[in-house]
MDAnalysis code that builds the backbone (N, CA, C; Angstrom):
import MDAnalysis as mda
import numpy as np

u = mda.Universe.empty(195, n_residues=65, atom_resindex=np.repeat(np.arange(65), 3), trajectory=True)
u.add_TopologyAttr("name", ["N", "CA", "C"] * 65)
u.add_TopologyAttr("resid", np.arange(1, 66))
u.add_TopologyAttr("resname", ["UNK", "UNK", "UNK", "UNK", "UNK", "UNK", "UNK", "UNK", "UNK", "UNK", "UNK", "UNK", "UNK", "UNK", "UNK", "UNK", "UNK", "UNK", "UNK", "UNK", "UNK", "UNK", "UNK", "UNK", "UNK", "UNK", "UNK", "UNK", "UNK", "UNK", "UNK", "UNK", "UNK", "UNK", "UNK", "UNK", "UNK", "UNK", "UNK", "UNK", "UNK", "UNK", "UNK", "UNK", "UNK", "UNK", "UNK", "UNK", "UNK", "UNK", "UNK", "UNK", "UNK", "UNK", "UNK", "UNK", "UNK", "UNK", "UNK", "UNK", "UNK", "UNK", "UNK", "UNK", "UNK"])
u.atoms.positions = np.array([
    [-96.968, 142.890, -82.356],
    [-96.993, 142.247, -81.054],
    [-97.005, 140.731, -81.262],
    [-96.322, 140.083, -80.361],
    [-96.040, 138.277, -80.313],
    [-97.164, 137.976, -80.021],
    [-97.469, 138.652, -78.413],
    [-98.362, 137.853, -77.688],
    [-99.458, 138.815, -77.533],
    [-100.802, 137.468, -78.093],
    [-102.380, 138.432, -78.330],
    [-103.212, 138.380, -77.133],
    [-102.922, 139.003, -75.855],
    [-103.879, 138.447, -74.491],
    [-105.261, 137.694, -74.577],
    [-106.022, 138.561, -75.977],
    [-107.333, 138.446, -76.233],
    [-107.352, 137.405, -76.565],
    [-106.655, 136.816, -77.778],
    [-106.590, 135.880, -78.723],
    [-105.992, 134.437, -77.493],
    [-105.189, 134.462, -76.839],
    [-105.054, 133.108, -75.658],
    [-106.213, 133.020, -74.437],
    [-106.545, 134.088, -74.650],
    [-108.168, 134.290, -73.324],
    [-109.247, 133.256, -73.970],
    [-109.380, 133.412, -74.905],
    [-110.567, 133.329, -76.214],
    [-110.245, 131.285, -76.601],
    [-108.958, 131.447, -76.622],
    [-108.649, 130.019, -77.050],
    [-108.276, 128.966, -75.354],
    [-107.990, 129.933, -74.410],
    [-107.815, 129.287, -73.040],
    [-109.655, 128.620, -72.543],
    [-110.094, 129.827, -72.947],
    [-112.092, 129.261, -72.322],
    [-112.245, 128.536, -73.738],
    [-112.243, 128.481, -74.869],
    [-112.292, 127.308, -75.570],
    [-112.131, 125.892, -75.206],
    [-111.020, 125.905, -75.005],
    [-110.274, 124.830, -74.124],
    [-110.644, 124.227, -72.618],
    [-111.290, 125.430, -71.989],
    [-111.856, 124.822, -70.953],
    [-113.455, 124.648, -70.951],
    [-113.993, 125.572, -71.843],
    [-115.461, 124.698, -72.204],
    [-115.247, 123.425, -72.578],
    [-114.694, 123.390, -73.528],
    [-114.494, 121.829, -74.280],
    [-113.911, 120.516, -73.141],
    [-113.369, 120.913, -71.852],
    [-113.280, 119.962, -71.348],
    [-114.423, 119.576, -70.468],
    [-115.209, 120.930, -69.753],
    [-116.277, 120.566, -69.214],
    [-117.132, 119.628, -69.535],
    [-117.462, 120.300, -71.465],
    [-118.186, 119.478, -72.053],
    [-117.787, 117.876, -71.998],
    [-116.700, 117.346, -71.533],
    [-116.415, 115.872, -71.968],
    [-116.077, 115.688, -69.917],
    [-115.725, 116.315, -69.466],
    [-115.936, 116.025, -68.118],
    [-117.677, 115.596, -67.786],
    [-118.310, 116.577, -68.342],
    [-120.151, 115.649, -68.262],
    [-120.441, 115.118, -68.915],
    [-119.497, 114.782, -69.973],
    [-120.456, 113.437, -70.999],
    [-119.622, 112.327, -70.137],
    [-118.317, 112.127, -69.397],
    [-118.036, 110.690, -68.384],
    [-118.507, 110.321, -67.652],
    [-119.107, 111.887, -67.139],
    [-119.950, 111.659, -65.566],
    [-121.382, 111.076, -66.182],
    [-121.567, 111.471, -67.198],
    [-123.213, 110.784, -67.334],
    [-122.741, 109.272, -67.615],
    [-121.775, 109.166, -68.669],
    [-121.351, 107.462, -68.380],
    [-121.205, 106.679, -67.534],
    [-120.408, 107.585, -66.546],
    [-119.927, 106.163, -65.297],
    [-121.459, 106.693, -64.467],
    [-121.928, 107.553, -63.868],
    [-123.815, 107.531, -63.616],
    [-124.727, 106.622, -64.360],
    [-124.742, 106.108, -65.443],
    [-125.201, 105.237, -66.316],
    [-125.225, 104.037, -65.847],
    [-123.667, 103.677, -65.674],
    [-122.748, 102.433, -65.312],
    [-122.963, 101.958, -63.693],
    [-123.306, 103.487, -62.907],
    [-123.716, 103.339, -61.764],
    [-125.612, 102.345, -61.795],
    [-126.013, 103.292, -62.068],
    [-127.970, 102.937, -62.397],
    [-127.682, 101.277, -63.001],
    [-127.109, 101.491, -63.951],
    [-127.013, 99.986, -64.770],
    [-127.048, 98.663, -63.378],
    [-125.987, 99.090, -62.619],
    [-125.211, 98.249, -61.541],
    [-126.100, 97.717, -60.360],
    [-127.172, 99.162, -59.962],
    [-127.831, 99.559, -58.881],
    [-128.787, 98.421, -59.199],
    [-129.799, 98.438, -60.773],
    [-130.672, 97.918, -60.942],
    [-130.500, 96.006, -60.707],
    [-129.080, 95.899, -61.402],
    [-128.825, 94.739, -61.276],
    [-128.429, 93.779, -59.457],
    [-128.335, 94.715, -58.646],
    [-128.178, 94.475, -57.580],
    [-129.650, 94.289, -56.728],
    [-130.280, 95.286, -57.266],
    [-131.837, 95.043, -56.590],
    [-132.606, 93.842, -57.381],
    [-132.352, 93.496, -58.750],
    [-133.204, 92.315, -59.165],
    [-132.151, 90.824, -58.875],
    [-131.362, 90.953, -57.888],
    [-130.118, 90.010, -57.689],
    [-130.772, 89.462, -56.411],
    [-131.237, 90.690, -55.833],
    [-131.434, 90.836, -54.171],
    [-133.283, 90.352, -54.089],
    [-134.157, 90.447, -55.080],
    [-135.436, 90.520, -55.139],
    [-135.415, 88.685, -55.706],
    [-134.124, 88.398, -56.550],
    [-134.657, 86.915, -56.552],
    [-133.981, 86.015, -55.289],
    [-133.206, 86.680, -54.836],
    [-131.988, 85.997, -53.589],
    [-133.338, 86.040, -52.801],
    [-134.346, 86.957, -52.570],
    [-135.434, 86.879, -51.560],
    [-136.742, 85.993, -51.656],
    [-136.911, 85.988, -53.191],
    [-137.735, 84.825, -53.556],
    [-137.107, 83.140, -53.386],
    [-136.067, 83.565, -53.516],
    [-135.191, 81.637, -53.829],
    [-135.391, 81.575, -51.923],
    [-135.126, 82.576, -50.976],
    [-135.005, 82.097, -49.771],
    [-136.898, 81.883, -49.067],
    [-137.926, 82.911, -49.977],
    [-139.357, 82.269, -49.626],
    [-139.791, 80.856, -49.646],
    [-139.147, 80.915, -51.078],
    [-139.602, 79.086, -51.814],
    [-138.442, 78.414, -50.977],
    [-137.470, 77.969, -50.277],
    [-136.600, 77.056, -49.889],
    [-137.759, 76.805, -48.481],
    [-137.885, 78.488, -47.615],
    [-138.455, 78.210, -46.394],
    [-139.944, 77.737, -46.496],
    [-140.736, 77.652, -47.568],
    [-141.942, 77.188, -47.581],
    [-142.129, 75.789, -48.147],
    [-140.740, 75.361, -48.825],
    [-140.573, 73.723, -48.792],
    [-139.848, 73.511, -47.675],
    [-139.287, 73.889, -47.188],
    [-138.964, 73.129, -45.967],
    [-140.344, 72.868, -44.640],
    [-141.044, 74.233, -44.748],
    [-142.217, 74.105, -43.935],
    [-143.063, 72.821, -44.227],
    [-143.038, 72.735, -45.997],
    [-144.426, 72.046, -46.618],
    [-143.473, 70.429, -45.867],
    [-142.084, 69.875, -46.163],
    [-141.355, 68.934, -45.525],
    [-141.721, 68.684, -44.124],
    [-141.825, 69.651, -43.240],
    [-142.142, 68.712, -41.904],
    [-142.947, 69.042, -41.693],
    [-143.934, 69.582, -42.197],
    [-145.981, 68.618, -42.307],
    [-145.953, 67.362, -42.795],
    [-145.271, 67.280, -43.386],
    [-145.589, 66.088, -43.669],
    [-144.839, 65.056, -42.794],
])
């Protein structure tokens, strides 16, 4: 016989485990790349909120005086 049904079944789920497996090792990368991004946006946003405390509390401390 040419063709082994068993033997292309066997090597077809090979083939598609093995992509799963690298379909979730990208997704944990670009998820990574996501978190990486997220964090940098909240400590972007936490000093953008401090730089606008300190501007409005010199400007306050400015016209007391």
């Amino acid at each position: 016989m040419l063709f082994d049904p068993e033997e292309v079944a066997a090597e077809g789920q090979a083939t598609i485990d093995e992509t799963t497996k690298q379909l979730t090792a990208l997704k944990n990368t670009r998820d990574g790349f996501i978190l990486a991004g997220d964090k940098e946006d909240a400590a972007r946003s936490e000093k953008e909120k401090a730089d606008r405390e300190k501007k409005a509390a010199d400007e306050k401390a400015a016209a007391e005086k």
